[in-house]
N, C-alpha and C positions, 0 to 999 in steps of 0.2 A: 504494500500500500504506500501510496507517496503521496495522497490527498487524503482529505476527511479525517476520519479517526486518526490516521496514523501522523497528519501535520500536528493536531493537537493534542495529542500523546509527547510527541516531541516538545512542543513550547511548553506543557505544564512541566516535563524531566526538568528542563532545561533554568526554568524560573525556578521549580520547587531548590533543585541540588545548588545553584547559586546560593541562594537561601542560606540552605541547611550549611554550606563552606563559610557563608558569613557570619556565623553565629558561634562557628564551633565544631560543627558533626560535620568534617573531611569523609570519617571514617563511614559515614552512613551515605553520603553523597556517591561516594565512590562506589558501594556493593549496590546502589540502584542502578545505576550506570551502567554495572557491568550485568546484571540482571537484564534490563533491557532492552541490552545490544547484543545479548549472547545468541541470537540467532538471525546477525547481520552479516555471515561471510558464506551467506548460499545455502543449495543442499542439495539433497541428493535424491532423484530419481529413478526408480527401482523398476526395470521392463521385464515381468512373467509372464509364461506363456508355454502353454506344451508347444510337442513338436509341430515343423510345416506349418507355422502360424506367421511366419514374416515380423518376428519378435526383432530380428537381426539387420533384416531391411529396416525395418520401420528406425531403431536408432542413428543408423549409418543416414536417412533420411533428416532426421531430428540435427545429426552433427555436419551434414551439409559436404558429406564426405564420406567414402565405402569405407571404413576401418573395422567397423565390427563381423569377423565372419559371417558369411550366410553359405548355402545351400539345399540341395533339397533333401538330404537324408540330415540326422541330429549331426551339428555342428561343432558348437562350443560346448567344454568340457568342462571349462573353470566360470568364476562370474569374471566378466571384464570390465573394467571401472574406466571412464572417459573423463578425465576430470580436467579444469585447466593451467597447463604448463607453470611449472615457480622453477626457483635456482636448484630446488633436491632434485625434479624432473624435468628437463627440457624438453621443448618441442621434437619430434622424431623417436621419440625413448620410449621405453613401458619398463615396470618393475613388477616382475613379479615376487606373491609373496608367498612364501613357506609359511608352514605351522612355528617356524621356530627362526627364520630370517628371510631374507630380502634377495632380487638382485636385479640389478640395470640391465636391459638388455635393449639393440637395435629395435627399432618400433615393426623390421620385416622378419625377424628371429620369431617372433608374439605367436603365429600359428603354430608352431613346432610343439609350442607348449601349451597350448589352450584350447586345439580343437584334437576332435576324436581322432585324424588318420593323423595328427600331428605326430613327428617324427621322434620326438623324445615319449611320449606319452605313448607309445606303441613298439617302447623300446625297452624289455622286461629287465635290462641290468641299472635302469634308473631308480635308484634308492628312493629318490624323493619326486612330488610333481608338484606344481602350484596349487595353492587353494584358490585364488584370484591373484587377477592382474591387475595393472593400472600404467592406462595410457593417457599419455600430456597432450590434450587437444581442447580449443574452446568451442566447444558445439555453437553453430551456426544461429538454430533460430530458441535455443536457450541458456544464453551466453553467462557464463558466470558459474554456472550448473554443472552438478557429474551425477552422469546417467552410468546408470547400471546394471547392463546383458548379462541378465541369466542365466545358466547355462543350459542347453538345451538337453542334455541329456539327464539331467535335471526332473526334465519337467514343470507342475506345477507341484514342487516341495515348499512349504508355508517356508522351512527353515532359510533359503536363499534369502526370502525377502525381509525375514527377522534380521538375520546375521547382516545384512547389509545395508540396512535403515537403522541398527543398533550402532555400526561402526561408522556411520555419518557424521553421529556427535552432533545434525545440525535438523531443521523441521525437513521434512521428507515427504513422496510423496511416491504411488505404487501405480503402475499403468499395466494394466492386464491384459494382455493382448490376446484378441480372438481371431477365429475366419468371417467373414461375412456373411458366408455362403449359409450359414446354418445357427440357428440359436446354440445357446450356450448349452455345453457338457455339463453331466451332474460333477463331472470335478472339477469344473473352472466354477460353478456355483458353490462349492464346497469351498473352494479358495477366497471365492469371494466373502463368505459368509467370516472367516478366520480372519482375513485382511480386513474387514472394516469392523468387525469386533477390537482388534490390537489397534491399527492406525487409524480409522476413517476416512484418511485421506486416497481415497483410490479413485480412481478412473477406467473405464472400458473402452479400449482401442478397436475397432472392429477393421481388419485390414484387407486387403486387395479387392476394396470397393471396384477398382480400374476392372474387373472381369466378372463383377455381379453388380455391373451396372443399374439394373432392372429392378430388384431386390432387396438392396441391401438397406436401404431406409425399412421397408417391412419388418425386415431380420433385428435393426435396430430397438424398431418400437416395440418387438414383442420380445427382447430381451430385456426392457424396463419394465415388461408388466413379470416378467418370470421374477427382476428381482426385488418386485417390490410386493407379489404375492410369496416368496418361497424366503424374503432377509427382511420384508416389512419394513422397507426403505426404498428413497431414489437411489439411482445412478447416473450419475454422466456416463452417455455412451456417444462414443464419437467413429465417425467412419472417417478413415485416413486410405491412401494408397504410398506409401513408402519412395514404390519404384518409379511412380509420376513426379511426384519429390524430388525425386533424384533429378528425373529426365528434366526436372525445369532448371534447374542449375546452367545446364546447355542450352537454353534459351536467350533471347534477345532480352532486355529489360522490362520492355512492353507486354512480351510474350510469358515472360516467367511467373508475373505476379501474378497472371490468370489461372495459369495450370496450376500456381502453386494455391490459390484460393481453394479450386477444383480438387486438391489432394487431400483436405484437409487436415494437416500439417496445422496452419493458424490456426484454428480451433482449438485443435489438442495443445499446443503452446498455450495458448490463453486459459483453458481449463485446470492444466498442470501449477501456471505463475498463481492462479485464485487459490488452487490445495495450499500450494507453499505459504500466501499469505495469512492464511488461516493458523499455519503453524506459527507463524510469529507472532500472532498474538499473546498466544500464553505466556513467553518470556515480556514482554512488553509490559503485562499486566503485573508479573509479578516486579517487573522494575519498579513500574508506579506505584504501585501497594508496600514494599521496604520504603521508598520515599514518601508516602502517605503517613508511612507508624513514625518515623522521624520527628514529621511534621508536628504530629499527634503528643508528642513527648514535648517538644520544644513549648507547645501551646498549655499544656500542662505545667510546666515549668513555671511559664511566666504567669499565669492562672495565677499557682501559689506568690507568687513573686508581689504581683499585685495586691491580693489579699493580705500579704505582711505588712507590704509598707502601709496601707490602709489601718493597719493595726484590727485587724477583726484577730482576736483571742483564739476562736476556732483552729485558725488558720497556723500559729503557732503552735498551739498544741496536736496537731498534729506532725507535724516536722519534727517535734520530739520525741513523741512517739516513734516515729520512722529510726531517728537517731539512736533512741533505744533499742528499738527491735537490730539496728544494725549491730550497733557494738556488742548485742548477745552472739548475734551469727560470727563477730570475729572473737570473739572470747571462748565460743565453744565452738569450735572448728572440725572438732571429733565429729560429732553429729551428723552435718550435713556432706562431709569426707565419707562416714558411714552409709549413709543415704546413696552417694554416687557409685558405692564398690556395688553396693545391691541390687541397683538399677543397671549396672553394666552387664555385671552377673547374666541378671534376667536376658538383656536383651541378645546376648550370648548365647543363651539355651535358646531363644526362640531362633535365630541364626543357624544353628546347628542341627535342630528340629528341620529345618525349613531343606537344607540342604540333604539330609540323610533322605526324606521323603522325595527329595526331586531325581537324586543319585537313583533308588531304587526304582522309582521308575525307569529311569533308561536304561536300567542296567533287566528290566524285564522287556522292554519294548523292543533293544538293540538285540537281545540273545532271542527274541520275538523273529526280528527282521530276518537275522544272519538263518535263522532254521531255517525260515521261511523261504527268505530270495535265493538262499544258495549262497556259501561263501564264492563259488565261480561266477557267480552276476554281480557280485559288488567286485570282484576285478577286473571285470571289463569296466568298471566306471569309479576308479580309483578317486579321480579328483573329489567327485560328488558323493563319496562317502564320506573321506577329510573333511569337505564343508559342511555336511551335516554333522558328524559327529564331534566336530570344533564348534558348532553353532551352538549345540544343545549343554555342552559343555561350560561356554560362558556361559549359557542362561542359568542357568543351575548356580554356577559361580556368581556371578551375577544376583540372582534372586536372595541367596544370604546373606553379600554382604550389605546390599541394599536393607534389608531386613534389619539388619546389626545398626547400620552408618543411619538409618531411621532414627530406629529408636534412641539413641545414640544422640541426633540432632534434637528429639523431643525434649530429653534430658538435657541437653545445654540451653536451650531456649527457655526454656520455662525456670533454668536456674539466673539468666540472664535478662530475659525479657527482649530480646531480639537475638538477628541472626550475626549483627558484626563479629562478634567474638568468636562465632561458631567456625565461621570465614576463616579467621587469624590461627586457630587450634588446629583447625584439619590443614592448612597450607605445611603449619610447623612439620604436624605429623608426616607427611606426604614427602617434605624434601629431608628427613631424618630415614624413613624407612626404605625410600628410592634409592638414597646413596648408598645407605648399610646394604641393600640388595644387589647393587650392581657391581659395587665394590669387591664382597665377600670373597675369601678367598676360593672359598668352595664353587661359587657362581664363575669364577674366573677360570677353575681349573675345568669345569663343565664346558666354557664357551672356548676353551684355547683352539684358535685355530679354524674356527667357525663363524663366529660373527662378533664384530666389538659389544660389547653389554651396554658401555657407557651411552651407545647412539643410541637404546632404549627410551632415553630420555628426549630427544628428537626426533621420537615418532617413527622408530625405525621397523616396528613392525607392519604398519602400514593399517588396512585396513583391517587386519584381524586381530588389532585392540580394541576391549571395548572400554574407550577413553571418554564415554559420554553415553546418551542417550540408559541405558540400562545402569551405566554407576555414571554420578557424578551427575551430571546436569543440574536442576534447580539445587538438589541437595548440596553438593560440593563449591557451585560455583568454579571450581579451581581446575585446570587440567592438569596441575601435577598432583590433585588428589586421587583426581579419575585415572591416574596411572597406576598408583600404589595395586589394585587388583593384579593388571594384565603382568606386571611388574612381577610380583609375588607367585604368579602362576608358571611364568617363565624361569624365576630361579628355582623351584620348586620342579624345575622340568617336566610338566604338563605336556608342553608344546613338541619336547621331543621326544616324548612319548605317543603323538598322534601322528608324529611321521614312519614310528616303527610300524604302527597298523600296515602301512604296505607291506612289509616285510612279516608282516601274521598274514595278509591274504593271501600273499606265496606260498605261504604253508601249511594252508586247510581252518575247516572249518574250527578245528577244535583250538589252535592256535590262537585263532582270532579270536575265539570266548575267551581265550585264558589273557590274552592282550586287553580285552576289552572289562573285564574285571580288576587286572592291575593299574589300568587308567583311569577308572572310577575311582579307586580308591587312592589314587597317587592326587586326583584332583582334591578328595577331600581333605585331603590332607595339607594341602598346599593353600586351601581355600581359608581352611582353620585358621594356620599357622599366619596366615597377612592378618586374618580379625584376630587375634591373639597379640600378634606384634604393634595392632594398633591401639588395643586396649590400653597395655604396656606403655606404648610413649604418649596417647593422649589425654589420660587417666591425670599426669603430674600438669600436661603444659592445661588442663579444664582450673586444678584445684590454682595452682595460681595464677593464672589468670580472674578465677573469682574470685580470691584475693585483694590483686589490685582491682578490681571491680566494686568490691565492699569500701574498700578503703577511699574509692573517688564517690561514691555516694555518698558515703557520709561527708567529705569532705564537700561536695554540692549543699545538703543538707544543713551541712553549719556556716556555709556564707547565707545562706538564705536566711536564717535565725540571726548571723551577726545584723545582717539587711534590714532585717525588721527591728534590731533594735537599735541600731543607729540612727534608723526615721523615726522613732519614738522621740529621739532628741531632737530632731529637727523642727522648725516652724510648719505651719500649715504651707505657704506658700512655696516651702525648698517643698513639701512631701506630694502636692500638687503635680507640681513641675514631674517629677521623678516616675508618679502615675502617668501622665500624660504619654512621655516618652516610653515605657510599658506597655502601654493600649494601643500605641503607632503600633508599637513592633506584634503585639497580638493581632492587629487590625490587619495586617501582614498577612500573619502566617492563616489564618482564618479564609483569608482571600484564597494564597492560595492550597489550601487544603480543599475551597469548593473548584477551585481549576483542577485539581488532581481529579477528583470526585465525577464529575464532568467528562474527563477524559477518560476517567475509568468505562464510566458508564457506554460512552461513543466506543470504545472498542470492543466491549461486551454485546453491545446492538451490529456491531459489524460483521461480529466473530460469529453471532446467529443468522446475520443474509447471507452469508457466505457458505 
């Protein structure tokens, strides 16, 4: 959005954190800001689609340039990420990524490794294969944006488009792509039903309109009444043709904009830009609401402030109050120190809980699969095992510590009364256990020779961290907090434990159960041992920090008191004056608190038409 809601969204951040910097609260200023803006650097586009669906045309369409395999049997092996070029990736480049590292590679090398007759991936003394790629390009008609080819041998697996809207870190958005020719499969509706239950944001591409010229509007509208009798919702369903796309690139100027009307390409751009803006909202909201409590506090402040120099008795006794209740909290320290082991405790077991129940599920569902498919069907399609069974893996991971770092944040907020502090603690933690991890000599002796650890910290696993969306996001704020997991899982060697799975489906089915029971349990262990080490370091930097946190309340608390008795001495006419200057700055904040208010409201009624 760049108008409406979203201009005065902007001018209330902008007036409020001014504000809040002139008074004092940098520190609150700053964590609305970065709340905010935290889903201002794009996102990411997720294209599913079974087979012979023109899933491959359709983005090679979208990027205004054939890069993404296509053909008419299954293709791509790996997911392939189209993102746009910076100084790690160049233009011409892709990098692929392992469960446990990286590597640069020519942008004409890319099939060898990502499609099914590619030459490395159909070459059985290759230890390892990509789980995804990532190629440096700025797609044409969604510029800013990284789309993301599924792989088609794949299918429609839910997990592709978890695992790669989780590792975006950024609002996202899922284009499911059909045929024209024929209403939707019970398993693109089954996809569909799973996709807008987790994201909402989806879309239905219906493609090679260009050869069901006649039809494909019918095919369209009886695919919104299928999903709005069988998911009890709309759908955008949009008819495109890929390869008309394409063909208009080689048109005259005059000529191109027509056929590219006629492919609908524009459409589906404009549908996709509406998904993404809808994800912005939510970070937006919560920016203005951290600047709204600010706001909230400061206006409370001066409330009392007023009320003292006025001399109302009330208003004093309680400020003493307050001062007594504090100097109990710092005089018995034991207590609420007790209080916080207990509550850690707790949410530890619920963490633990959380994880063992998700672990045995997959560890019923996978030993399910492998009976089922045949350990010989999951080695013809190596890669799209790795991505599932790395998918399911963070989420599991994922879903504990989320669970822990909740409850966790419940507990420092309610001991603090906002999130600043919460911000400050997890940051400490984050760059104490990152280092101790990468550092370790053990971690060192595991990576020699393999991949530097330290470039961990740089992002070097690429997209199969999950540095946001499933950890970290509203919660963390922080991406060196949302690293501490994938960080922890790596030293813990998780990762190189899913690249052995190749080396179990070489050799039979029983292998792979006995691999796939050592990896559950290597995860849990690994998963623990980060909520364990965070307890550990952020246990001391909570207790003192509320420390100095008690100790500047009260110190707030007895200017306030000195305040009000110093205008006891003063004339009517100094204590006048002093009110006056009070009720400006209330008159202030009041204002804008209803500008926040306002603004709230304008993107909440936005975030519903949309």
């Amino acid at each position: 959005m760049t108008t409406g809601a979203n201009a005065e969204a902007v001018e209330a951040l902008g007036a409020a954190t001014e504000a809040l910097r002139k008074y004092g609260q940098k520190k609150g200023a700053d964590l609305a800001e970065s709340r905010f803006h935290s889903a201002d650097s794009g996102g990411a586009v997720v294209f599913v689609g079974e087979v012979k669906r023109g899933k491959s045309t359709l983005v090679n369409a979208l990027l205004g340039r054939s890069l993404a395999p296509v053909g008419v049997d299954i293709t791509t092996s790996a997911s392939v990420w189209f993102t746009p070029p910076d100084a790690t990736l160049p233009t011409g480049s892709a990098r692929l990524d392992f469960p446990d590292s990286n590597r640069i590679i020519p942008l004409a090398e890319l099939p060898d490794w990502v499609t099914m007759a590619g030459r490395h991936v159909q070459d059985p003394t290759i230890d390892a294969l990509p789980t995804e790629a990532v190629v440096a390009t700025d797609p044409l008609h969604l510029p800013g944006l990284t789309l993301v080819d599924t792989p088609g041998a794949g299918g429609l697996d839910p997990r592709h488009a978890r695992l790669a809207l989780t590792a975006a870190r950024r609002a996202g958005a899922i284009v499911m792509v059909c045929d024209s020719a024929a209403p939707l499969t019970a398993p693109e509706i089954e996809f569909l039903r799973t996709a807008t239950e987790t994201s909402g944001s989806v879309v239905v591409a219906m493609t090679k309109i260009d050869k069901n010229r006649r039809n494909w509007r019918t095919i369209a509208e009886e695919n919104r009444s299928i999903v709005r009798s069988q998911l009890g919702r709309t759908a955008t369903v949009i008819g495109v043709s890929g390869s008309r796309a394409l063909a208009a690139l080689e048109q005259s100027p005059a000529e191109r904009e027509e056929i590219l009307a006629a492919s609908g390409i524009p459409a589906l751009r404009d549908a996709i830009n509406e998904l993404l803006e809808h994800g912005e909202i939510s970070p937006m909201l919560d920016g203005l609401q951290v600047c709204r409590s600010g706001m909230h506090r400061m206006k409370t402040r001066l409330d009392t402030e007023i009320a003292v120099v006025q001399g109302d008795s009330s208003a004093l006794d309680d400020l003493n109050e307050k001062k007594a209740r504090l100097k109990e909290l710092r005089d018995h320290g034991t207590e609420w120190d007790q209080h916080l082991s207990r509550d850690v405790t707790l949410n530890r077991q619920r963490a633990t809980a959380q994880l063992e129940s998700d672990l045995a599920r997959l560890k019923e569902d996978w030993t399910g699969r492998i009976n089922s498919e045949g350990w010989r069907m999951l080695r013809k399609q190596p890669q799209v095992f790795t991505a599932a069974i790395t998918s399911d893996l963070q989420a599991a991971s994922a879903r504990s510590f989320d669970t822990f770092a909740s409850g966790l944040h419940d507990v420092v907020t309610q001991l603090f009364g906002n999130d600043e502090q919460w911000e400050d603690i997890m940051n400490s933690v984050a760059a104490t256990l990152v280092a101790e991890d990468i550092n370790s000599p053990e971690v060192q002796k595991k990576w020699k020779d393999v991949v530097d650890p330290s470039a961990m910290m740089m992002g070097f696993m690429g997209a199969n961290l999950l540095t946001g969306g499933m950890v970290g996001g509203a919660i963390f704020g922080s991406l060196a907090m949302a690293v501490v997991l994938p960080v922890g899982l790596v030293a813990g060697g998780v990762w190189l434990s899913v690249n052995l799975g190749y080396r179990a489906m070489r050799n039979g089915r029983q292998h792979l159960i006995t691999w796939l029971r050592e990896t559950l349990q290597l995860t849990s262990k690994s998963t623990l041992r980060v909520i364990d080490r965070t307890v550990a370091t952020a246990r001391p930097e909570i207790i003192v920090a509320y420390r100095r946190h008690l100790r500047a309340q009260t110190e707030e608390i007895t200017d306030q008191i000195n305040a009000g008795a110093e205008a006891a001495k003063e004339d009517k006419l100094t204590r006048d004056k002093r009110v006056r200057g009070l009720t400006r700055r209330q008159t202030e904040i009041v204002s804008l608190i209803e500008q926040l208010d306002a603004a709230i409201a304008g993107l909440k009624k936005a975030g519903t038409a949309l």
